[in-house]
Structures are given as structure tokens and as C-alpha cells.
GUKEVO-488846 format. One record per residue: x, y, z of N, C-alpha, C, O, CB in turn. Coordinates in steps of 0.2 Angstrom, whole numbers, padded with zeros to 4 digits, always signed. Each point is the difference from the previous one (the first is absolute). Glycine has a CB too. Example, Ala and Ser with C-alpha at 12.3 -4.5 7.8 and 13.67 -1.06 7.14 Angstrom:
2
+0066-0028+0039-0004+0006+0000+0004+0006+0000+0005-0001+0003-0014-0005+0003/+0007+0011-0010+0004+0006+0001-0004+0005+0003+0003+0006+0001+0003-0009-0011/
//
This chain:
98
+0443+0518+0214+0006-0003+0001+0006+0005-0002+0001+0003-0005-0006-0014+0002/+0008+0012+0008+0007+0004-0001+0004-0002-0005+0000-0005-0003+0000+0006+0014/+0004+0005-0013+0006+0000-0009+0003-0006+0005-0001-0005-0004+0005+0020-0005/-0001-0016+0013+0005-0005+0004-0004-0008-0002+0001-0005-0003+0004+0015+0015/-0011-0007-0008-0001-0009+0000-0002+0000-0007+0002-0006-0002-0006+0002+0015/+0002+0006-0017-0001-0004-0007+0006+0000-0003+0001-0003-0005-0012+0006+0003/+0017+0001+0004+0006-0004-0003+0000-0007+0002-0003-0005-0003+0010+0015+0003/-0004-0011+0009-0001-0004+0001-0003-0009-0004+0002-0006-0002-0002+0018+0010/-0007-0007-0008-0007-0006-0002+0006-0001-0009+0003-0005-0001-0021+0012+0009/+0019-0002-0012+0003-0002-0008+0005-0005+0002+0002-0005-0002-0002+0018-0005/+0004-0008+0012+0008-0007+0000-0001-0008+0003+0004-0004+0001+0004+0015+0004/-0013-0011-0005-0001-0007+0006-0005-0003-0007-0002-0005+0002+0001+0009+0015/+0000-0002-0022-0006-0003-0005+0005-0004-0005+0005+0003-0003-0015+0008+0003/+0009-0016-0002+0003-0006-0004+0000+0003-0007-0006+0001-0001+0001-0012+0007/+0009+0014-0011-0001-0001-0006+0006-0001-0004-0001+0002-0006-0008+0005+0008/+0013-0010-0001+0007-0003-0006-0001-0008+0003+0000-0003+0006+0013+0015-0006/-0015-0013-0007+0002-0008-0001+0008-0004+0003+0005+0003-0001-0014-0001-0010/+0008-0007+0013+0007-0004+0002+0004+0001-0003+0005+0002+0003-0009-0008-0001/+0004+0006-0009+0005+0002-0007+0002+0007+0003+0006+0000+0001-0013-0007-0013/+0005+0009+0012+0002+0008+0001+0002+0004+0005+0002+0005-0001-0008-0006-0005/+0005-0002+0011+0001-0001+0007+0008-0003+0000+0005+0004+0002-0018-0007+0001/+0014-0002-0005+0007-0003+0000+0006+0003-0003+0006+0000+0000-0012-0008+0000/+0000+0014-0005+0007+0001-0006+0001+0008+0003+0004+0003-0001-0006-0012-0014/-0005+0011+0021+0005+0006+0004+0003+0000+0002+0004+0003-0002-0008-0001+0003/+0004-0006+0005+0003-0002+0005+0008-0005+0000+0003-0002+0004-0017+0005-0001/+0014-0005-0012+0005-0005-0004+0002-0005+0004+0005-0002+0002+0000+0010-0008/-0011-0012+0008+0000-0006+0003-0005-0008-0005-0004+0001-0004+0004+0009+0017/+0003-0014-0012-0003-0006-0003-0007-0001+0001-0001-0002+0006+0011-0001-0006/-0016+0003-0003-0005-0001+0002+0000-0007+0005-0004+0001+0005+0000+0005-0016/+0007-0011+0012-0001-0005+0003+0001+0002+0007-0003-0002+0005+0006-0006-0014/+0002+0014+0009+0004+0003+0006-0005+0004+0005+0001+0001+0006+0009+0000-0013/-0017+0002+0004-0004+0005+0001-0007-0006+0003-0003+0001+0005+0010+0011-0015/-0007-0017+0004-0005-0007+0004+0004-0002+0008-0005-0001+0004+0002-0005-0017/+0008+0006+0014+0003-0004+0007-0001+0007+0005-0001+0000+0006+0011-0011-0011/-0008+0015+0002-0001+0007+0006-0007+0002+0002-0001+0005+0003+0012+0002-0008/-0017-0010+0002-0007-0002+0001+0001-0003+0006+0002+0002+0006-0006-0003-0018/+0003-0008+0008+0002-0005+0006+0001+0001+0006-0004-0001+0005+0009-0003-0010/+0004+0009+0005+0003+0002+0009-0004+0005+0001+0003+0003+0004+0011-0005-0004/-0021+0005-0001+0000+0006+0001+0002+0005+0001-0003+0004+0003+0000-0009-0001/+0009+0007-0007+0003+0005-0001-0004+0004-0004+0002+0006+0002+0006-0012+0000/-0013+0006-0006-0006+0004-0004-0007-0004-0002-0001-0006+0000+0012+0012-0005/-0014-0001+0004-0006-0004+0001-0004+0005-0005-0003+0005+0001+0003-0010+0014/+0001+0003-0021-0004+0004-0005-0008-0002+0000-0003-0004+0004+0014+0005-0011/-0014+0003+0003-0007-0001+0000-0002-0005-0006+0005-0001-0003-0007+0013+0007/-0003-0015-0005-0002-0006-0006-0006+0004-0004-0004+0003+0004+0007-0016+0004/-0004+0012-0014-0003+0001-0001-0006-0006-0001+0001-0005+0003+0008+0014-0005/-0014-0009-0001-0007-0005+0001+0002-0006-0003-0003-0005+0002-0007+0014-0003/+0015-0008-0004+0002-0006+0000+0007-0003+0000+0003-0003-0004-0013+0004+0001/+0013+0003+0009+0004-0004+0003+0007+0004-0001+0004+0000+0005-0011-0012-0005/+0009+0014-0005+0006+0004-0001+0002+0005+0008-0003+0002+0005-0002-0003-0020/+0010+0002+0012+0004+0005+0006+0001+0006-0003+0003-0001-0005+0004-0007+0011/-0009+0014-0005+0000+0006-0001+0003+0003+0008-0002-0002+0006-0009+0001-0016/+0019+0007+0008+0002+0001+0004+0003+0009-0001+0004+0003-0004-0003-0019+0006/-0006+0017+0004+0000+0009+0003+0009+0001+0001+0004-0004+0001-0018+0004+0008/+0013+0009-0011+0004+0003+0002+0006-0002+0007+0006+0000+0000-0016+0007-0006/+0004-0009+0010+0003-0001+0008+0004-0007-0003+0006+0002-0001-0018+0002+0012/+0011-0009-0012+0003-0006-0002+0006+0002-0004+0006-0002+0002-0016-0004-0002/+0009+0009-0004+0005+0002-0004+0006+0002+0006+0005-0003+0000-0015+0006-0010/+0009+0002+0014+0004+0002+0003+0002-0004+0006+0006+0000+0003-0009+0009-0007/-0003-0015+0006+0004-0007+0003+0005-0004-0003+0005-0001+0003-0016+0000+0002/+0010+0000-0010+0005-0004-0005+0007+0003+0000+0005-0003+0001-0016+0000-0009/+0010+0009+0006+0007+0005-0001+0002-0002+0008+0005-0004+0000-0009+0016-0010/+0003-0010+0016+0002-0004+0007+0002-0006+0000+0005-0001+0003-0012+0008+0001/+0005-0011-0006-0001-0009-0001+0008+0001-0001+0004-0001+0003-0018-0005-0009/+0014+0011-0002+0007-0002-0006+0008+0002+0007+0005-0003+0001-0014+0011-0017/+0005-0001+0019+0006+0003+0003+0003-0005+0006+0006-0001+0000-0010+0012-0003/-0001-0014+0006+0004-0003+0006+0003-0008-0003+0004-0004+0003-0014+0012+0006/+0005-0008-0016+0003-0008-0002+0008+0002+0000+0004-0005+0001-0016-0001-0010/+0015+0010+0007+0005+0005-0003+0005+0001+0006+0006+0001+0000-0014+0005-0010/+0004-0005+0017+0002+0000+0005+0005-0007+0003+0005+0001+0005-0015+0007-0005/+0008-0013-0002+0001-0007+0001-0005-0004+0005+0001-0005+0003+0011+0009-0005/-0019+0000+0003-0005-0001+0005-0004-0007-0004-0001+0000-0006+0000+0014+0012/-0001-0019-0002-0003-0004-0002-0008+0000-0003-0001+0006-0002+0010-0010+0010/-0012+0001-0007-0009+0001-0001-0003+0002+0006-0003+0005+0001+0001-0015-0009/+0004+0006+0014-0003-0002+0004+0003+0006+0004-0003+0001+0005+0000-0013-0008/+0009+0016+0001+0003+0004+0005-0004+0008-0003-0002+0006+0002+0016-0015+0001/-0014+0007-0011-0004+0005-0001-0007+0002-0001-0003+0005-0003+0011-0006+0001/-0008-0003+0006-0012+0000+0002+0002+0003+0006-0002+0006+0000-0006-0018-0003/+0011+0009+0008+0001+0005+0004+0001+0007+0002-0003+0004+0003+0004-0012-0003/+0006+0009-0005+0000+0008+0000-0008+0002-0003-0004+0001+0004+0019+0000-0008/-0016-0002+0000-0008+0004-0004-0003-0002+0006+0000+0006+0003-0001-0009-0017/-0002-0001+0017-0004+0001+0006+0001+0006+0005-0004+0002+0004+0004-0014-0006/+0007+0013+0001+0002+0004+0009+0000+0009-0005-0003+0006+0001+0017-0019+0009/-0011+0011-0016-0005+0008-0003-0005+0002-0001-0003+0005+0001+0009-0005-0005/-0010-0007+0001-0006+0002+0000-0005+0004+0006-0004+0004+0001+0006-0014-0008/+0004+0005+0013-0005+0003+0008+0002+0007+0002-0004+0004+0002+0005-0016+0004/+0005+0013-0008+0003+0006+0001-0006+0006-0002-0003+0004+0003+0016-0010-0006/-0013+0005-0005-0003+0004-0006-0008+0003+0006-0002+0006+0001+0008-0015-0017/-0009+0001+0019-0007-0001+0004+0002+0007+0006-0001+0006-0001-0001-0022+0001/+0005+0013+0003+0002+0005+0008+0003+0009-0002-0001+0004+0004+0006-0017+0003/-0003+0012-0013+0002+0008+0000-0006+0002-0004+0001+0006-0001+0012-0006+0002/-0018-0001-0004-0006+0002-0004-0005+0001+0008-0004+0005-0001+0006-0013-0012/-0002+0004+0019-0002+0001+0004+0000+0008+0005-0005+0003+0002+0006-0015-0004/+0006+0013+0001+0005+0004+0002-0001+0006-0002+0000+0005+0004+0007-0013-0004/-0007+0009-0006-0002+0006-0004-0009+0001+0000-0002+0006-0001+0013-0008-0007/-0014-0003+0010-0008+0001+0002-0002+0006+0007-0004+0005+0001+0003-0021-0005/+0006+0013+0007+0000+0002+0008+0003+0006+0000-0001+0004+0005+0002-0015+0001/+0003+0014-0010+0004+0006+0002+0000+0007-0005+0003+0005+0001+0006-0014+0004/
//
């Protein structure tokens, strides 16, 4: 495995409990349960059932904070995350090819 993709593989791995998660990112844990829900983040569970939440999330959440800050809704802000996410897709392609 390449130094990239095992970053990659570290940043995408679950390890800050909810509690801690929240008080990065200085959001209300109930706030970080509903941005589950909308699919705005999708942490990892552990075996029994807890949310453990990667680097990557972490920096989803801090996005969540900015655009809430923006005046963007939930639902306006799934979409932005969706259309970057695709972005982040197609130019990973981009740099494959060239």
C-alpha cells in the first residue's frame, strides 16, 4: 500500500468518541446525531454500537459548521457536500489520466 493511501486508509478510520467529536468541532452532540440522520456524516460503530468518528468526519463536521454559518439549510447543505464530494471524484480521475 502506498504512504498516500494509508493515509487515506488512517483519515477514514473511526477513533474520537461522540463526546469528543463534538467538543472538536464545538457542536452539541445531539447536533452531530441529526447530521448522521441527514447523511451529512456517517461515522463508524463500534461492536457495540457507539459512533467513533475519523479524521475525514472531523473535517466534514467543520464544513457542516461553515456553511450552517453561511445561512445554508440541511438539506441545501447535503447538496453542496454531494457536488464536492463529486468534484473531489472527477478530479482524482483527472490526475489518474495525466
Amino acid at each position: 500500500m502506498s504512504p498516500s493511501q494509508e493515509e487515506k486508509r488512517t483519515r477514514s478510520r473511526g477513533v474520537f468518541a461522540i463526546s469528543v467529536a463534538a467538543q472538536m468541532v464545538s457542536m452539541e452532540i445531539q447536533n452531530l446525531r441529526v447530521y448522521e440522520r441527514r447523511g451529512l456524516v456517517a461515522p463508524d460503530r463500534t461492536p457495540g454500537g457507539s459512533r467513533l468518528y475519523s479524521p475525514d468526519d472531523i473535517d466534514r463536521l467543520h464544513r457542516v459548521r461553515e456553511l450552517l454559518a453561511e445561512g445554508l439549510n440541511l438539506a441545501g447543505i447535503a447538496r453542496v457536500i454531494s457536488l464536492e464530494d463529486r468534484v473531489r471524484v472527477l478530479e482524482e480521475r483527472l490526475r489518474r489520466r495525466g
